[in-house]
N, CA, C and O of each residue as an XYZ file, in Angstrom:
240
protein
N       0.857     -1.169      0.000
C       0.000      0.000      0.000
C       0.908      1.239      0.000
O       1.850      1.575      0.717
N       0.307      1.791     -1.034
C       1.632      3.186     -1.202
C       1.174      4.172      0.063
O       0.278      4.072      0.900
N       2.053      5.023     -0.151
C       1.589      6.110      1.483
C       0.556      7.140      0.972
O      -0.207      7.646      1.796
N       0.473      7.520     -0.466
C      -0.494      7.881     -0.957
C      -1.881      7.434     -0.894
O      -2.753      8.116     -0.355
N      -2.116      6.221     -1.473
C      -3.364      5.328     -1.237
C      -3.707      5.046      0.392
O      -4.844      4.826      0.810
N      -2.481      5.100      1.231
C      -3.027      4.649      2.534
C      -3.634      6.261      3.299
O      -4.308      6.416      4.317
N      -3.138      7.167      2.445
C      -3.306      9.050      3.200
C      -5.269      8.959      2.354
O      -6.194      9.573      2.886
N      -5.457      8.162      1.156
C      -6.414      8.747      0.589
C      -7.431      7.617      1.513
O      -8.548      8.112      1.669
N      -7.328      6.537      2.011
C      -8.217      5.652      2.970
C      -8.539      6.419      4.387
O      -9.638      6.660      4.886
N      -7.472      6.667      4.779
C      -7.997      7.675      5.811
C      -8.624      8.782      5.556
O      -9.679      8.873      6.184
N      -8.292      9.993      4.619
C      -9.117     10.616      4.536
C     -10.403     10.198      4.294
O     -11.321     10.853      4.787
N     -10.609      9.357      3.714
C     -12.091      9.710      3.102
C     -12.684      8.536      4.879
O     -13.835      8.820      5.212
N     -12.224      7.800      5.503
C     -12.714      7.325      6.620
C     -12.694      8.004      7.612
O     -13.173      7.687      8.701
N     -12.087      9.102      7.316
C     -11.957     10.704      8.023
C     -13.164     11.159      7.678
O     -13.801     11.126      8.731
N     -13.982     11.637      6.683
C     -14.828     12.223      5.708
C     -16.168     11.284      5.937
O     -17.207     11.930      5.797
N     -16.356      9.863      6.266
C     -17.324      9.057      6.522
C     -17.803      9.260      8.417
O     -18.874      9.131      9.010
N     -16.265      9.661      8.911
C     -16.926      9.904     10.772
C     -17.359     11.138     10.507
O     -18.496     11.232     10.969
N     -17.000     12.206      9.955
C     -17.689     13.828     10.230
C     -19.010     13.084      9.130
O     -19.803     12.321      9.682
N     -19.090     13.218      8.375
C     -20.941     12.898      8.063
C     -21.647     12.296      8.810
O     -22.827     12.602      8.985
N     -21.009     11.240      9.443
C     -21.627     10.610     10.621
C     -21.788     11.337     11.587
O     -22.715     10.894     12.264
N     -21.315     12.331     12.053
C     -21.444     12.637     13.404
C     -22.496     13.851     12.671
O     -23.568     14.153     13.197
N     -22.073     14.388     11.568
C     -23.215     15.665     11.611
C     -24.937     15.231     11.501
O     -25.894     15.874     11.932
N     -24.932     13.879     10.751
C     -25.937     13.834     10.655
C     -26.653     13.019     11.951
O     -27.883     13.007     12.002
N     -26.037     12.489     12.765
C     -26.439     12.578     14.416
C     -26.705     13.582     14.819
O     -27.825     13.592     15.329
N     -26.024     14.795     14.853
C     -26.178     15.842     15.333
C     -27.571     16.432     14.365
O     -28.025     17.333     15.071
N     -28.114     16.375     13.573
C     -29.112     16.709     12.733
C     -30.393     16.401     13.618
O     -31.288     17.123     14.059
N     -30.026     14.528     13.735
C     -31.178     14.044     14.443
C     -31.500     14.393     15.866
O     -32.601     14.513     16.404
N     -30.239     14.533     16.376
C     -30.638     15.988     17.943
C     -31.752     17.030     17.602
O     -32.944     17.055     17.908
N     -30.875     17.989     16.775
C     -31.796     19.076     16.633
C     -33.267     18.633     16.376
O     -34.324     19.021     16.874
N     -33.080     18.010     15.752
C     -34.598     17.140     14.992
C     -35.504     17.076     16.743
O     -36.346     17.760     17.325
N     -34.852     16.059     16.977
C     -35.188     15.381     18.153
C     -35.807     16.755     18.856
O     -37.005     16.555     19.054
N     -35.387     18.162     19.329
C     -35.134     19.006     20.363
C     -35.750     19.680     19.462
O     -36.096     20.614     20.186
N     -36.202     19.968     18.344
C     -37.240     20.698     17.774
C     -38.472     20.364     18.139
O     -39.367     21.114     18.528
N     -38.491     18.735     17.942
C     -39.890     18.205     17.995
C     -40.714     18.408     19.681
O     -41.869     18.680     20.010
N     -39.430     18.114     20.467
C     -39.952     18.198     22.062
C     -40.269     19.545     22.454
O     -41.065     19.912     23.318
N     -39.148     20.589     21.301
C     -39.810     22.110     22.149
C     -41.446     22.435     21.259
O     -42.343     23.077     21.806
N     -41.540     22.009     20.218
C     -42.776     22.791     20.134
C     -44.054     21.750     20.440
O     -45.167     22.123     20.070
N     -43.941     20.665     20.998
C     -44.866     19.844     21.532
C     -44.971     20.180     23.235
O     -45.728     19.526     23.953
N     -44.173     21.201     23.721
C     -43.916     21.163     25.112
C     -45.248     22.143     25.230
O     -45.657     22.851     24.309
N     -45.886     22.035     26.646
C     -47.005     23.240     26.628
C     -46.871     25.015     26.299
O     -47.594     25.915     25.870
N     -45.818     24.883     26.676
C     -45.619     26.555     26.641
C     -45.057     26.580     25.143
O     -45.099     27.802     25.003
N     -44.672     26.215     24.195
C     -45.037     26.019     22.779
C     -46.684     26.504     22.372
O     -47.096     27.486     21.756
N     -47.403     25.336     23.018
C     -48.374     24.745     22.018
C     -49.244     26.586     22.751
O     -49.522     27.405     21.875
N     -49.443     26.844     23.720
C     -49.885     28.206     23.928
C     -49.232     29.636     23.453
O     -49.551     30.764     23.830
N     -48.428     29.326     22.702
C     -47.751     30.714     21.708
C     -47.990     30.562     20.358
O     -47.329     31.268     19.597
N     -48.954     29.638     19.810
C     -49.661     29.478     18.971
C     -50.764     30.270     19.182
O     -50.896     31.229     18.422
N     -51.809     30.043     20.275
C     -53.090     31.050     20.292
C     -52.627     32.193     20.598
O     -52.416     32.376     21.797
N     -52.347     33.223     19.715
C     -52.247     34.162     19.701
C     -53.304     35.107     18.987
O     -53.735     34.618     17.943
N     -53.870     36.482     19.353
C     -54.746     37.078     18.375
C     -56.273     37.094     19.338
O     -56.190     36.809     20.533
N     -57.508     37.410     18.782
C     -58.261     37.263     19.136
C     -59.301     35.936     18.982
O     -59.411     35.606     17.802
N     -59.841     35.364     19.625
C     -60.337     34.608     19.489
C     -62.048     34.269     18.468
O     -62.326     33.413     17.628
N     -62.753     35.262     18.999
C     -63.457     35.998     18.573
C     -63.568     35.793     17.048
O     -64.361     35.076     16.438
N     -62.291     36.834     16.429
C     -62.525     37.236     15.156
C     -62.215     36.267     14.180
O     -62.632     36.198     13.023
N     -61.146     35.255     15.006
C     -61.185     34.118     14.165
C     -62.482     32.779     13.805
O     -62.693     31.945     12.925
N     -63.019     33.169     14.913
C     -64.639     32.189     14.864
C     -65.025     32.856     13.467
O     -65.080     32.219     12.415
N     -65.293     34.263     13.595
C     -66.129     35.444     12.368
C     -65.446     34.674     10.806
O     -66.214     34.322      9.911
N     -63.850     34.498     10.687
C     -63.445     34.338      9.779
C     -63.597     33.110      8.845
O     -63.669     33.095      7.616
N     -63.636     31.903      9.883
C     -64.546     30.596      9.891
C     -65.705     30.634      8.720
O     -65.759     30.386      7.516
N     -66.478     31.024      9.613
C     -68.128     31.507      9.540
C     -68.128     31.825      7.879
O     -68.955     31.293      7.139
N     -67.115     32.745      7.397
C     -67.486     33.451      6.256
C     -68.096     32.628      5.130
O     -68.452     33.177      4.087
């Protein structure tokens, strides 16, 4: 194995752990997106506005 071919195996098995780890790290965020806007104080910064006028808008 030349030292060339053995520099280009590591890199790219270099290049296979960082995709790996980013796209773990993807599924965090993922993960920590899904729990904050399912958490209650989420789901109540949605009703925002009047309540009221949105029944009226319904209705139309």
């Amino acid at each position: 194995m030349t030292p060339t071919h053995r520099f280009l195996v590591r890199l790219r098995h270099r290049a296979a752990y960082c995709y790996e780890l980013l796209l773990y790290a993807l599924l965090l965020a993922l993960v920590f997106a899904v729990g904050l806007a399912s958490s209650p104080a989420g789901a109540e910064d949605a009703q925002c506005g009047n309540i009221q006028s949105s029944a009226a808008v319904i209705t139309k």
